[in-house]
C-alpha positions as CSV (number, residue, x, y, z in Angstrom):
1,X,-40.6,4.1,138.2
2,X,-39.8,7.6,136.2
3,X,-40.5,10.6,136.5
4,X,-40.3,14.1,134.4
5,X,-38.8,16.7,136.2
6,X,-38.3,20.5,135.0
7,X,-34.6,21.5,135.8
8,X,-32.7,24.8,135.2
9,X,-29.0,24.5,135.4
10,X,-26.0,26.9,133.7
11,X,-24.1,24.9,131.1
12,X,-20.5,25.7,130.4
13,X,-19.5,24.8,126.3
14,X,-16.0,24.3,126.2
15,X,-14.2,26.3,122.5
16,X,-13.7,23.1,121.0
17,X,-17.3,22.4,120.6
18,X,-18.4,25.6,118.8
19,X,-18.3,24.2,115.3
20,X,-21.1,21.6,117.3
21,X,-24.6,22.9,117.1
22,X,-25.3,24.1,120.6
23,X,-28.2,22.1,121.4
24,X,-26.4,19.2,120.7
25,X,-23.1,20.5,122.9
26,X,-25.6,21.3,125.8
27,X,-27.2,17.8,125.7
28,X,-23.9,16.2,126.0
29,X,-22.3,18.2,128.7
30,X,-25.9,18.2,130.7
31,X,-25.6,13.9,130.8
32,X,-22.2,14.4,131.3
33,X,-22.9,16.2,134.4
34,X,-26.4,14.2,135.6
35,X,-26.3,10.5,133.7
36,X,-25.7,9.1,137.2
37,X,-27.4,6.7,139.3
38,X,-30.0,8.5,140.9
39,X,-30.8,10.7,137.5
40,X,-32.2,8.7,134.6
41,X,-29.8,7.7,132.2
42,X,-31.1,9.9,129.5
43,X,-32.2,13.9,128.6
44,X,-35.2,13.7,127.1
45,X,-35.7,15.9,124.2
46,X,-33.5,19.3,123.8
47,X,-32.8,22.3,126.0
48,X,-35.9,25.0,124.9
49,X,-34.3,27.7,126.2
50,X,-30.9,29.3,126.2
51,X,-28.4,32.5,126.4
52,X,-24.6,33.2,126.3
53,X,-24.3,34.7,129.4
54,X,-20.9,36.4,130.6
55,X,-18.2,34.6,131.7
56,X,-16.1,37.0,134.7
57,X,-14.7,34.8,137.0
58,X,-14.4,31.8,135.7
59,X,-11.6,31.6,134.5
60,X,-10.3,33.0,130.9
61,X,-10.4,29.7,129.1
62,X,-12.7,31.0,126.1
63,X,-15.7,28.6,127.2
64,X,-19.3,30.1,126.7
65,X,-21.7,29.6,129.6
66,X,-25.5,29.2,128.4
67,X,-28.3,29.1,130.9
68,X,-30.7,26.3,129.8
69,X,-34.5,25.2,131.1
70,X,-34.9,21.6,130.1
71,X,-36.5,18.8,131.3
72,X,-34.7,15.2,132.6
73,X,-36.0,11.5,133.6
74,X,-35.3,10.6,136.7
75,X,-35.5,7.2,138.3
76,X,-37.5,7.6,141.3
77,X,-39.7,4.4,142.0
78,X,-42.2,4.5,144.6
79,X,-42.6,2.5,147.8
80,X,-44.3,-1.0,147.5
81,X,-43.5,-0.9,143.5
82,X,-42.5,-4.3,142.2
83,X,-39.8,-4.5,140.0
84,X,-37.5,-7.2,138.1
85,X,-33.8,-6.9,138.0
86,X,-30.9,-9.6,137.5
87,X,-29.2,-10.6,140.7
88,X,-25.5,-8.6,140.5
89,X,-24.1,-10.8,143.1
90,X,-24.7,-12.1,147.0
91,X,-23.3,-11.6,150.0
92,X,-23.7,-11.8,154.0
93,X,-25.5,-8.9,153.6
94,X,-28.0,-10.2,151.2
95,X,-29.0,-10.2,147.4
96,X,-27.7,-7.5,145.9
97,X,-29.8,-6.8,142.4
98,X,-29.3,-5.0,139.1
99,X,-31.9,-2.8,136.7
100,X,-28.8,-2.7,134.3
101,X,-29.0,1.0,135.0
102,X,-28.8,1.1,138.5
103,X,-27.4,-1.6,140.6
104,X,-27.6,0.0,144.2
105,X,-30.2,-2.2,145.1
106,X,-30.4,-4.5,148.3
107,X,-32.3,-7.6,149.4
108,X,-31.5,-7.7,153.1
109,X,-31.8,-11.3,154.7
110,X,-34.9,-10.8,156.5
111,X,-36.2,-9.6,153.5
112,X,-35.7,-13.4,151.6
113,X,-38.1,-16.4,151.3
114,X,-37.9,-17.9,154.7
115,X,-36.2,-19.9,155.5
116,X,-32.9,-19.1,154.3
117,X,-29.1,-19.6,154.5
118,X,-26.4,-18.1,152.9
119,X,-24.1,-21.2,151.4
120,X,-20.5,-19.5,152.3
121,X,-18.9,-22.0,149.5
122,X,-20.8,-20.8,146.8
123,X,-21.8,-17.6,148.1
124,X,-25.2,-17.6,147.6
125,X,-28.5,-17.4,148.9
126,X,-30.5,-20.6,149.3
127,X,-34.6,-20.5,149.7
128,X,-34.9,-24.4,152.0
129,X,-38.5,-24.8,150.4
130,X,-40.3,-27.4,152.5
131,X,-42.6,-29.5,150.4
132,X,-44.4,-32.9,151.2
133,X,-41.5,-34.7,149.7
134,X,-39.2,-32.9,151.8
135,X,-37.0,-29.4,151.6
136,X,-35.9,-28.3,148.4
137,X,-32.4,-26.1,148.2
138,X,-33.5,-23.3,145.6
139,X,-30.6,-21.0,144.9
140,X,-30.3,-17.7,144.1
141,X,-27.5,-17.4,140.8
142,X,-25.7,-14.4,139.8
143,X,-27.8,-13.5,136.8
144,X,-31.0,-14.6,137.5
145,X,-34.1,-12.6,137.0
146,X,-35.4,-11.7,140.4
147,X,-39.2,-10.4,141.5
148,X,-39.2,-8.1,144.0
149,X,-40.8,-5.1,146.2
150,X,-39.6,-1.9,147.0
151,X,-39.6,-1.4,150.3
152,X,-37.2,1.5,151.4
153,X,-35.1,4.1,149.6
154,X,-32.3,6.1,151.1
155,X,-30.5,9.5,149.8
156,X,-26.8,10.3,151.2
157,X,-25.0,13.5,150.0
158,X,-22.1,12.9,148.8
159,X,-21.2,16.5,147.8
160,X,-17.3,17.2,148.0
161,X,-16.5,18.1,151.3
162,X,-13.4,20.1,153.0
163,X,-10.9,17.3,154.4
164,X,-11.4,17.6,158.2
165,X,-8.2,17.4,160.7
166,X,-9.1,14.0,161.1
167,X,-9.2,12.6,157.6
168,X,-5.8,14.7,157.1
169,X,-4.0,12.0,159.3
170,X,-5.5,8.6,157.7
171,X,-3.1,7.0,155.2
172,X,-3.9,6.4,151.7
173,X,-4.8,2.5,152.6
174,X,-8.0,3.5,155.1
175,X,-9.6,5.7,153.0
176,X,-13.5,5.2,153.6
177,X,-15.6,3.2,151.0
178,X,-17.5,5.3,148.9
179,X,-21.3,5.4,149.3
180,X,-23.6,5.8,146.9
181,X,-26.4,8.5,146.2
182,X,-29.0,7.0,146.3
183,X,-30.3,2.9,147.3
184,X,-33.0,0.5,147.5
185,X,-34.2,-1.5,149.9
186,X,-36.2,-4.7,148.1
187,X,-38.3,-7.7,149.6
188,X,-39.2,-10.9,148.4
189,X,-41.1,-12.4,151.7
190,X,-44.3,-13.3,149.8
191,X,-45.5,-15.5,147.6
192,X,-44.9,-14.6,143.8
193,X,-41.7,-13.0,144.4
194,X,-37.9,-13.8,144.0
195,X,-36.2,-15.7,141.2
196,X,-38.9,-15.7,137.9
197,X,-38.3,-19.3,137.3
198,X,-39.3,-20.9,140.9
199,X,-42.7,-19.2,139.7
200,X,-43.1,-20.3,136.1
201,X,-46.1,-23.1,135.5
202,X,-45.2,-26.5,133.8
């Protein structure tokens, strides 16, 4: 689910924290700049390596620049992974899931114990779970501990980007909805999967 990666990145110090020790300053800034959602939340260890390098150009604010080698977690699971999150919420779309740090995770409806409905009152997802007696309603609760399979990720840059002649005439009130980085993809179409307690034994 993480990995260690080796990362090299220029680290600007602003004056106020020179009385700081400078590893410290550089691990703040760094997960300043990199604590998001498709980095781990965390640098892992210190910066090994480092120099004041000069500072033309940018800007005459007084800030040192240090070039830094260090190494980062990253959350990256792998396909067909099974992981357990709380459910964050549901929707039309399907069951949208939380690892606490990182919540851009989706359970599309054909991805659900079939058969299923969405109950538009409550706005959730129901599992009708047939048994001899007859079907059962099993609901899927905001905050529930939920089973399931990584199926497919997706990457989007969302780099800053020049506003084109287009976007220079939309009003305030149709700006687009922000995407995010980076998203999974879950299932729950097998047996053992979906909400822990429809699986625990008497």
């Amino acid at each position: 689910m993480f990995v260690l990666v080796e990362m090299v990145d220029t680290v600007r110090i602003p004056p106020w924290q020179f009385e700081r020790k400078l590893n410290d300053s550089i691990a703040e800034e760094l997960n300043k700049k990199l604590a998001n959602k498709v980095l781990g939340p965390r640098l892992t260890g210190r910066p090994w390596r480092g120099r004041v390098v000069p500072s033309p150009g940018r800007g005459q604010d007084g800030a040192s620049h240090t070039k830094v080698h260090f190494r980062y977690v990253v959350f990256h699971p792998f396909l067909d992974e099974i992981l357990i999150g709380k459910i964050k919420g549901c929707s039309p779309e399907g069951v949208h899931v939380s690892l606490g740090f990182f919540d851009d995770i989706l359970i599309p409806p054909e991805s659900l114990q079939q058969p299923a409905k969405f109950d538009e009152m409550e706005q959730v997802w129901v599992w009708e779970y047939e048994t001899e007696e007859g079907a059962h309603d099993l609901y899927m609760d905001t905050g529930e501990e939920i089973r399931f399979r990584v199926v497919d990720e997706s990457f989007v840059d969302t780099s800053p980007t020049g506003p084109s002649s287009a976007d220079a005439t939309t009003s305030s009130e149709e700006l687009p909805k922000k995407e995010a980085p980076y998203t999974l993809v879950g299932s729950i179409s097998e047996p053992g999967l979906g909400l822990l307690s429809w699986w625990t034994s008497n």
